[in-house]
C-alpha positions in Angstrom: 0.7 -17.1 24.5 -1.0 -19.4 21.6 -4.5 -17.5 21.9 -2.2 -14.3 21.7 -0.6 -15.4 18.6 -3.7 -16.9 17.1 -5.6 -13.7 17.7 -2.8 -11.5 15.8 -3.1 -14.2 12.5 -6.3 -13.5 12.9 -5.8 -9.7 13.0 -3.9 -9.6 9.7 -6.1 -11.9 8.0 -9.1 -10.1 8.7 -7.5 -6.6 7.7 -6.4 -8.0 4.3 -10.1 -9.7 4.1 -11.1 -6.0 4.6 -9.1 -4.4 2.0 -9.9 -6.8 -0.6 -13.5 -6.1 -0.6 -12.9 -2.0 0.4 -10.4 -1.4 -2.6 -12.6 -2.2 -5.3 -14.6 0.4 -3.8 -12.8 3.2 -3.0 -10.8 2.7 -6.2 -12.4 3.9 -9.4 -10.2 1.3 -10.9 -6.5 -0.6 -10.3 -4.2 -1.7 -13.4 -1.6 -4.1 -13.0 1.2 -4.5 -14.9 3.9 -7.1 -15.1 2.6 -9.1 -12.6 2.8 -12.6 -14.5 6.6 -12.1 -14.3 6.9 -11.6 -11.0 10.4 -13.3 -9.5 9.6 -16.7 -8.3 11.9 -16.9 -5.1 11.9 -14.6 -2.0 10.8 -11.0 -2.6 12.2 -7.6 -1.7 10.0 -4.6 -3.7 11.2 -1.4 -4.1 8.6 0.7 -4.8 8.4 4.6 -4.8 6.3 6.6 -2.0 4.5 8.7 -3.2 0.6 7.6 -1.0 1.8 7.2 2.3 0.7 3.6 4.2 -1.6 3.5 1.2 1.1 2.1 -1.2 1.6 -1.2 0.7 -2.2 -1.6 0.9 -2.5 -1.3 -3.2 0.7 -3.7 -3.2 -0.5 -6.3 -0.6 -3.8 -6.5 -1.9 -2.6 -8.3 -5.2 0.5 -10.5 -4.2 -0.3 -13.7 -2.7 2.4 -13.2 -0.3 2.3 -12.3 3.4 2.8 -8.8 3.4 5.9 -7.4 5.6 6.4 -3.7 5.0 9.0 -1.2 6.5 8.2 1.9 7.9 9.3 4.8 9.5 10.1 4.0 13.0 9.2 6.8 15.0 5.8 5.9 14.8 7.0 2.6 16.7 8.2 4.9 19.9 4.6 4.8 21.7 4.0 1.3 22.9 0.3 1.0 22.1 0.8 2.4 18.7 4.0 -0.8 18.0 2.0 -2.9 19.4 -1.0 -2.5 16.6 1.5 -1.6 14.0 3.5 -5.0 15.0 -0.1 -6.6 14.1 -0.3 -5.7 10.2 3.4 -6.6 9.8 5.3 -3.4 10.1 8.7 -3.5 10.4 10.7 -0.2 11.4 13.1 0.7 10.0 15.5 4.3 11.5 17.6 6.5 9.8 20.8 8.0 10.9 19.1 11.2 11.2 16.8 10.3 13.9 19.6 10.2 16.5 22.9 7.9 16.4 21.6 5.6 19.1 18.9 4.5 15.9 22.2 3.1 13.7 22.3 0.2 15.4 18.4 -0.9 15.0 19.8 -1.2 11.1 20.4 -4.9 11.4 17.4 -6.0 13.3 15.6 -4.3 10.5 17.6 -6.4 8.5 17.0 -9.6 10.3 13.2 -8.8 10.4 13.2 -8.7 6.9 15.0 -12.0 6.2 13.2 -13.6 8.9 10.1 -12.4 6.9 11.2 -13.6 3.5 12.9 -17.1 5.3 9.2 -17.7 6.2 7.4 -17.5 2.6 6.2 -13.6 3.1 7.0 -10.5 0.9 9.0 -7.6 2.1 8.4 -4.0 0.9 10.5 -1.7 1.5 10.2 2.7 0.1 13.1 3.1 -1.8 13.1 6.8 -2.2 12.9 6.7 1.8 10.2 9.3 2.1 7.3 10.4 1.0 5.6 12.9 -1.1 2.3 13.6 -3.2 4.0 13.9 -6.7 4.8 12.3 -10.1 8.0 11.4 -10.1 10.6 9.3 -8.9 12.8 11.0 -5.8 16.6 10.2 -5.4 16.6 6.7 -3.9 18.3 6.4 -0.4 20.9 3.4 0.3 18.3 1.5 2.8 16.8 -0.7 -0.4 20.9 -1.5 -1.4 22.1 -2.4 2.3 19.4 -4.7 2.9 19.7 -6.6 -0.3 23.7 -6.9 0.5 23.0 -8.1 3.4 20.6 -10.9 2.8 22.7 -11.9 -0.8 26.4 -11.7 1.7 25.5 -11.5 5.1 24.7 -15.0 8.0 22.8 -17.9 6.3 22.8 -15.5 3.1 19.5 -16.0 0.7 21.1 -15.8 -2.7 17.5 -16.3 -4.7 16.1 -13.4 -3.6 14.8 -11.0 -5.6 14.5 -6.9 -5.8 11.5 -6.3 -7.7 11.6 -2.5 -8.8 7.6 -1.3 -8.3 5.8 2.1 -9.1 2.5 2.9 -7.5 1.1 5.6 -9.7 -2.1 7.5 -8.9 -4.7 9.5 -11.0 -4.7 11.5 -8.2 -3.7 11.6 -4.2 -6.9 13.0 -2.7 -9.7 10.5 -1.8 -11.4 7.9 -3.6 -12.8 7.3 -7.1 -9.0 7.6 -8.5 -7.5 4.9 -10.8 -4.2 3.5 -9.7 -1.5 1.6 -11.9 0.4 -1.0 -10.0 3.7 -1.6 -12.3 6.5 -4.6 -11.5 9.3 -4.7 -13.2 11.9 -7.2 -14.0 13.4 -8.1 -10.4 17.4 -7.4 -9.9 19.4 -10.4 -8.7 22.9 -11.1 -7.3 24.9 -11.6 -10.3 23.0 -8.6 -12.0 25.9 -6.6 -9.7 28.9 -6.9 -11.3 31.3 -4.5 -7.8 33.3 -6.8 -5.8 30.9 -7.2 -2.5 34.0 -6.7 -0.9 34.3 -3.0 -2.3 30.6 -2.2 -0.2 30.2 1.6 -1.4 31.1 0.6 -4.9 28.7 -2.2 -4.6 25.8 0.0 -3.4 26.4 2.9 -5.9 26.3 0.1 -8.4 22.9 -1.7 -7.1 21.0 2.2 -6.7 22.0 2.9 -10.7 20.7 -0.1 -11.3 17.6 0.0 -9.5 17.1 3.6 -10.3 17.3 2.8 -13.8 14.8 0.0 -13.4 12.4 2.1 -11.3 12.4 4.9 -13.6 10.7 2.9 -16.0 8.3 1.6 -13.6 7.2 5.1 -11.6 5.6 7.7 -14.0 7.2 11.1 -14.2 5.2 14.3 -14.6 6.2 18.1 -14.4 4.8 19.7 -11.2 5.1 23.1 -13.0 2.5 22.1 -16.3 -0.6 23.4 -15.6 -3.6 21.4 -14.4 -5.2 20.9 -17.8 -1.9 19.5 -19.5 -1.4 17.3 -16.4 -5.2 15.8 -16.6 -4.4 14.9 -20.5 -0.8 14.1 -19.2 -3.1 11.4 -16.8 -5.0 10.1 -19.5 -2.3 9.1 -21.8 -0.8 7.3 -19.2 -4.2 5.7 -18.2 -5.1 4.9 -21.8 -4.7 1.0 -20.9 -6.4 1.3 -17.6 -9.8 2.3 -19.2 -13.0 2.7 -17.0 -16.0 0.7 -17.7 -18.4 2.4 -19.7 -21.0 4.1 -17.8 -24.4 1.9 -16.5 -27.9 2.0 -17.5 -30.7 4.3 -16.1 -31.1 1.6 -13.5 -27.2 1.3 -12.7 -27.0 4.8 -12.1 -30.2 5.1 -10.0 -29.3 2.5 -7.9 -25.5 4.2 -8.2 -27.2 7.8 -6.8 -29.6 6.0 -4.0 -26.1 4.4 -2.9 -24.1 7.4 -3.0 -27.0 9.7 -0.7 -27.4 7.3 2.2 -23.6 7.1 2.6 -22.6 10.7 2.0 -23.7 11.3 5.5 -21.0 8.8 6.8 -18.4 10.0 4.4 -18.7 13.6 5.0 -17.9 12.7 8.7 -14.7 10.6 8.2 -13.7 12.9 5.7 -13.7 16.0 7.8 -12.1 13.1 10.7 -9.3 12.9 8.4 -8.5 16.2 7.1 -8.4 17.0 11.2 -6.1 14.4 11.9 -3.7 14.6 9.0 -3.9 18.7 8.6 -4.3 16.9 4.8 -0.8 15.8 4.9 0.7 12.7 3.0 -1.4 10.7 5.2 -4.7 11.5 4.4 -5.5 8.8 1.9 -4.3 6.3 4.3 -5.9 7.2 7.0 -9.6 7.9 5.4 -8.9 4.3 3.7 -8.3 3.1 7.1 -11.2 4.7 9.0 -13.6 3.6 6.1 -12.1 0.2 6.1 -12.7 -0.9 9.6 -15.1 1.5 10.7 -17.9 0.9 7.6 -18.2 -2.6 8.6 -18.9 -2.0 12.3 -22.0 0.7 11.4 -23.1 -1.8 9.6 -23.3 -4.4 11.6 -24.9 -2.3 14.4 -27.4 -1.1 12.3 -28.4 -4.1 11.1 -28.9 -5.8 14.2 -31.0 -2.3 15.6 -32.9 -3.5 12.5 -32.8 -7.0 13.5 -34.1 -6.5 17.2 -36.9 -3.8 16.0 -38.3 -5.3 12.5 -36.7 -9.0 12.8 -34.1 -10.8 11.7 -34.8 -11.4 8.0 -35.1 -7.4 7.5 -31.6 -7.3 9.6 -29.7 -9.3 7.2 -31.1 -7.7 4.2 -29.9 -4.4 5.8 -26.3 -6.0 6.4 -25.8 -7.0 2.8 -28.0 -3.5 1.1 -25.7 -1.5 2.1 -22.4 -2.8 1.3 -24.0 -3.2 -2.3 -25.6 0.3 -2.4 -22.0 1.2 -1.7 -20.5 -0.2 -4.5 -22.9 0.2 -6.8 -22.4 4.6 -5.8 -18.7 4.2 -6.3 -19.3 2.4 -9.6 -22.2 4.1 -11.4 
């Protein structure tokens, strides 16, 4: 049972190893905001959910904290597919409207969550309680205001934790080369609720306006309906303090085109992977992140040893650390 254990801190270590040296790559470029304030006790964030899985991988890669994230539990219902998902530190979490016999998973959810936060780690939980690929903030579900009751009133209650309103915001939802701005806000605390906890449907009207409020400010809000040139300058006024590097030299961009054709090959494949497996839904991003994520690093390895067995060693390991620079250099320059 220890090896079994060791082998799944392993597992989540090695995936946020991954994503901290894939992000800078498949991002053009990430901007956070408000991150210096960041509430110094246990940590729920609300954030919005409008990239799919992707949002807790943009959040987890800059706090410090374990990562627990909550998630929409009918992906738990096949046992393989819990069992993986239990690795990364999903928690699910069901809805009423999922079937009745669901309502009751609501406080292990709960206790998942506090158990999470108890031991040091940070829970994220989707306020808006699904997802979609737009620029706005959706009308929050109750799931963010039960949990915080709970862990402020219920057993052994946590009274210094804090709800830290978040909004991922994306240049676009398609792909890489997109900049993303990653905005916390002040976080909401017990006595910012001024309902009677006794009074619990008062109480969670009162935490949502708040948190709405707070989240408002946080998630960036543009018309669907503007056309596609007002909504690019719309972008770039948002952006204006998430500026892009200036563009390299002749060399920079050479070695930024070399990069870009020996790995087109590779990324027209998992692209075409993805839009197959997703039908382009919500969860394309995530899941081309994910298949570039764990699936570039193994190509490389097993090209580099080919290269190792049939040129030697030393022109192996040049191969192993070539291309993971050619590829950032072609998603830079």
């Amino acid at each position: 049972m220890r090896v079994i254990f060791t082998v799944y801190i392993l597992f989540f270590y090695f995936s946020r190893f991954l994503v901290r040296l894939a992000l800078p790559i498949y991002l053009k470029k990430l901007c956070v905001t408000g991150f210096e304030k960041l509430h110094k006790g246990p940590l729920l964030i609300a954030s919005n959910h409008s990239g799919s899985f992707f949002d807790a991988v943009v959040i987890g890669a800059i706090l410090r904290h374990p990562i627990h994230t909550l998630t929409r539990g009918d992906v738990f219902k096949k046992k393989a597919a819990a069992f993986w998902l239990r690795q990364i530190k999903l928690i699910p979490v069901f809805r009423g409207s999922e079937g009745r016999q669901y309502v009751k998973n609501h406080d292990v959810t709960v206790q998942e969550g506090y158990d999470a936060m108890k031991g040091g780690g940070a829970v994220i939980i989707f306020s808006e309680g699904v997802c979609v690929n737009e620029w706005r903030l959706r009308p929050l579900g109750k799931g963010t205001a039960r949990m915080a009751y709970h862990i402020w009133y219920g057993d052994n209650a946590m009274k210094n934790m804090g709800v830290v309103p978040t909004g991922v915001n994306y240049e676009h939802f398609r792909g890489p080369g997109k900049r993303v701005s990653l905005r916390f806000g002040d976080a909401i605390l017990i006595n910012d609720i001024k309902t009677d906890p006794l009074e619990y449907e008062r109480w969670l009207r009162e935490f949502n306006e708040i948190l709405e409020r707070k989240m408002s400010a946080e998630v960036w809000s543009i018309p669907a309906e503007i056309s596609k040139d007002e909504k690019t300058q719309k972008l770039n006024t948002l952006f204006a303090d998430c500026t892009i590097p200036a563009k390299g030299n002749a060399f920079q961009n050479a070695i930024g085109w070399v990069g870009r054709t020996i790995h087109r090959p590779f990324y027209n494949f998992l692209e075409r992977k993805t839009a197959k497996l997703t039908a382009r839904s919500v969860f394309y991003d995530s899941v081309l992140f994910g298949l570039l994520m764990y699936l570039y690093p193994t190509v490389v390895v097993l090209l580099s040893l080919i290269l190792g067995l049939v040129a030697g060693w030393p022109a192996g390991l040049a191969l192993f650390f070539a291309l993971p620079i050619l590829a950032w250099f072609g998603a830079r320059y």
